[in-house]
Every structure is written in C-alpha cells, then in structure tokens.
N, C-alpha and C positions, 0 to 999 in steps of 0.2 A: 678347629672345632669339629663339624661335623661331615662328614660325605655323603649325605643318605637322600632318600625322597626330594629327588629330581624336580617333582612337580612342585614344590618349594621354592627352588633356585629362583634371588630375588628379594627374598620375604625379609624383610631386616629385622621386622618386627616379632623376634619368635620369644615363648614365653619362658620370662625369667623369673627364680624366686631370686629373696635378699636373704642369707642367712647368717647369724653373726655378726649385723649389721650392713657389712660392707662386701659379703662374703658369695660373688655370683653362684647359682646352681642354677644346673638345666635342668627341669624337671621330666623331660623329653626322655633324657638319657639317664636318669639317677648318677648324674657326676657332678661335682665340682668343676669350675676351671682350670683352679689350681691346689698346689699344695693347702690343705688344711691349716698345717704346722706354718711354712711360711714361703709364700708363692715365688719371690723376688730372689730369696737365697735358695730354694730349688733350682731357677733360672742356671745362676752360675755355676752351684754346684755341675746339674746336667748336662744342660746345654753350653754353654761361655765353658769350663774346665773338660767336659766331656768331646769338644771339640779343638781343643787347646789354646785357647783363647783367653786370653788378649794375645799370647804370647806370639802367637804366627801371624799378628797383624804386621807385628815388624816386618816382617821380609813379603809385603805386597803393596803394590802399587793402590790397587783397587781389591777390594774384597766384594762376593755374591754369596751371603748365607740366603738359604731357601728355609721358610717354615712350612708344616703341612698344619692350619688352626691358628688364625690370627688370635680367636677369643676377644680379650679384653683388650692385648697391644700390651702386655707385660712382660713378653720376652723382648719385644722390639724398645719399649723404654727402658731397661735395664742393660740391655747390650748398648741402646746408644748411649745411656748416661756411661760406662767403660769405655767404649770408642772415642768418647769424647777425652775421657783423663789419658791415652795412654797414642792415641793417633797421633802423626807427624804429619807438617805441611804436606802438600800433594797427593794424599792418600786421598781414598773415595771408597764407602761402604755403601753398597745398596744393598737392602734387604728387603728381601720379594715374601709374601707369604699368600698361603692359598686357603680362603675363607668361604664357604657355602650361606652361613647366617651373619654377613657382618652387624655389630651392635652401631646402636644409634651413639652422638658423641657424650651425652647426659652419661651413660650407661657405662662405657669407658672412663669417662671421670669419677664417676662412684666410685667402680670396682678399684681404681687404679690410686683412690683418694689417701685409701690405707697404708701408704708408704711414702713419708716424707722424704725419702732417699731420691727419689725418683718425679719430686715435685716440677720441676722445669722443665722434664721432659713428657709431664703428665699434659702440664698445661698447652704446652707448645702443640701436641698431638691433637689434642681437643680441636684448640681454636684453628690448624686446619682442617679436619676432618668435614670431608660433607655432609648436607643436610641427608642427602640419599646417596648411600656406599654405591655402588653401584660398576660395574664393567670392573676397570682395573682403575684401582683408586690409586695416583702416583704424587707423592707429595717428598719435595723437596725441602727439607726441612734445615738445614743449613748448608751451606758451601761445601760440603764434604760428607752429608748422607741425605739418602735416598731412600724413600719408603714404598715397595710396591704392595698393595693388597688387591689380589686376583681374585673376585668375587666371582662365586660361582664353585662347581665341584673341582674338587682339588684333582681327579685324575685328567680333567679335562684340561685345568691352567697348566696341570705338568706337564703335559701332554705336548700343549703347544706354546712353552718356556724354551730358549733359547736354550744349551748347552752352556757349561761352565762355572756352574754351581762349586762354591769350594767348602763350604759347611752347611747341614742340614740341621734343622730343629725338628723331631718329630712328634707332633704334640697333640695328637687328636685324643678325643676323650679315651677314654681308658680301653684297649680291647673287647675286651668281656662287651662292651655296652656297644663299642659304634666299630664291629671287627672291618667294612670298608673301608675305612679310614687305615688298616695297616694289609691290604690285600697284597697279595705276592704281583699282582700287576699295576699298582702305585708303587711298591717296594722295585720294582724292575725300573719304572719308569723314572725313577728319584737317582737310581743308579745310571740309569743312561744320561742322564742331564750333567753328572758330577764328573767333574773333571779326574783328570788322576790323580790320585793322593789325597783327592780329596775326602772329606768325613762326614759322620751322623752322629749322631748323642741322641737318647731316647730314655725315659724316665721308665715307659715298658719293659718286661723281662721275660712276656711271654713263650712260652718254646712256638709256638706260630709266629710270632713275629721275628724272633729270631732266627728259626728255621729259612722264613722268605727272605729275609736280609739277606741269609746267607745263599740262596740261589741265584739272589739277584745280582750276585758280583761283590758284597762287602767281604772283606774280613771282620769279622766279628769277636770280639770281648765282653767279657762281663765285669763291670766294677760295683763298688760298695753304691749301693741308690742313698738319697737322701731321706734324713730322720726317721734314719732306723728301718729304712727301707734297704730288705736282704741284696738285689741285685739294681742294676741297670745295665744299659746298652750301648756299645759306642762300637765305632767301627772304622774304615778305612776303604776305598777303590785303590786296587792296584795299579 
C-alpha cells in the first residue's frame, strides 16, 4: 500500500471509498488497489508470470515471495489459490509482505468478495485475520503456507527481514502518487534481501523506478503490462 507519514504507523483504520460496488480506492492517494479491468488476472499476469511462476515452484523445497503493499490480500489469495493446484508434498511457501495501513477483516472480505475464483482462500484469510493487524501478523494457514504481514513502513520490515527472498511483488500505489514507496533506498534494500537469481515483477514502468532497480543490482526488462497497459517490469539479481 502505502510508505508515507510515519506518525500514522498503526492506524488500521484509514479512509476508504467503495467504488463500483466492490471496488477499494484510497482517497488519500487518488488510486485504486487494483486493476480496474480485473485485479486477480493482473496478479498473474505481473506478478505469478512476471516472476515465472508456478513454473519455478517445481525445483524448491521452500519458497520466500516478498510483497512491498499487502492492500486487500489479493496477490497473496490468488498466488496461494495456484500454490495450492500445482505444489508437491514437502514444499513450504511463505509469503511475507510489508504493509503501513493494514485493512480491518470486513474490509478484505469486501474487496476480495468480487472473485469467486478465489472464494476459499478469501474466507480462510478473513476468519484468521486479527481483530487488530498489528506488529507482524504470521498466520499459518495450511501445512504448507505461511502468511507474514509486516505492519509498519515497509523500508523499516525490509530493513530488518531476513535475506533470501526468492520473488518480489512490487505493488505499492502507483509512483506518481506514493513515489516512497519505489525509492532507490527500498529498491537497494529489496535487492540486498534477494537471493541470487532471484526476481521482481512490477505492474510500474516508470523510468525512476526502473532507473533505481537498476542501480540497486537487478537486471531489468520490460514486458507487454496488462490490459493494454504499454509496458511492465520484471527483473533478475545476478
């Protein structure tokens, strides 16, 4: 979600409209959460294919995708409704993500209501999520995934996140609107957490974010973005 105003960190309660029914905006930031067009197949499009995923789940024991913007929990039910079709016994996914305003569970159930795709792993989310998000919210959600959500500013959970990160989501609102959230000192710090070979996928195409990527150690590409969006982002540590 967002990076910004510190004196925040905490506030779970920050103000949402409904638009389109079902459809979160922050008013804060003039963004959306998600795709307009359709949030769940942006997911794979960018993040799941832009890190080549499922496909490299084969060849790991344990996998560590990092998000930078929990939001609503739409990359993390969509990637695990896939982990789940395509995992082998003894595998383990944890997926950490770094959130400043996490939403109350009402609120993720909403947002998350609009895609029956994703209904099991909607519910499932909800009914553990705390009444108060709070420190690092760690929910074990079945025998073989893991949920971490680092509440608080995302350069701070990076900061002091363990190494070995093997896929990033990069998903904070848009540049333009929340450009801390893609600073060339989170972009360093996402690379020093990442293992080698490891990747990012990024629905952004800014030349500043691109630009920091690439100082910060990725090799960087640009692919086709989704619906009819001219570029996107993906990349690689050597």
């Amino acid at each position: 979600m967002t990076d910004t105003d510190p004196d925040q960190i905490g506030k779970t309660n920050q103000p949402l409209e409904w638009r389109d029914g079902d459809m979160p905006y922050s008013p804060a930031f003039g963004d959306h959460f998600y795709c307009q067009t359709d949030g769940r197949l942006e997911c794979g499009h960018v993040f799941l294919a832009g890190n080549g995923l499922p496909e490299r789940w084969q060849n790991h024991a344990s996998l560590l995708i990092g998000e930078l913007g929990f939001g609503t929990g739409l990359n993390f039910a969509e990637t695990w409704r896939q982990w789940k079709q395509h995992r082998v016994g003894g595998q383990h996914l944890h997926f950490m993500s770094f959130e400043l305003y996490p939403m109350q569970g009402a609120e993720i159930d909403r947002a998350l209501s609009h895609w029956s795709e994703i209904d099991t792993e909607r519910k499932a989310l909800v009914a553990a999520w705390p009444e108060v998000p709070e420190a690092t919210v760690r929910l074990d959600l079945d025998d073989q995934t893991t949920l971490s959500v680092v509440c608080g500013r995302a350069i701070d959970g990076v900061a002091a996140a363990d190494p070995g990160f093997d896929a990033w989501y990069l998903d904070g609102f848009a540049p333009s609107r929340n450009a801390d959230m893609w600073s060339q000192e989170l972009m360093q710090l996402v690379c020093a957490k990442t293992r080698p070979g490891g990747t990012f996928a990024t629905y952004a195409a800014a030349g500043f974010v691109r630009r920091n990527l690439i100082a910060s150690g990725f090799a960087v590409s640009r692919r086709s973005g989704f619906a009819g969006k001219r570029e996107m982002l993906c990349g690689v540590k050597s």
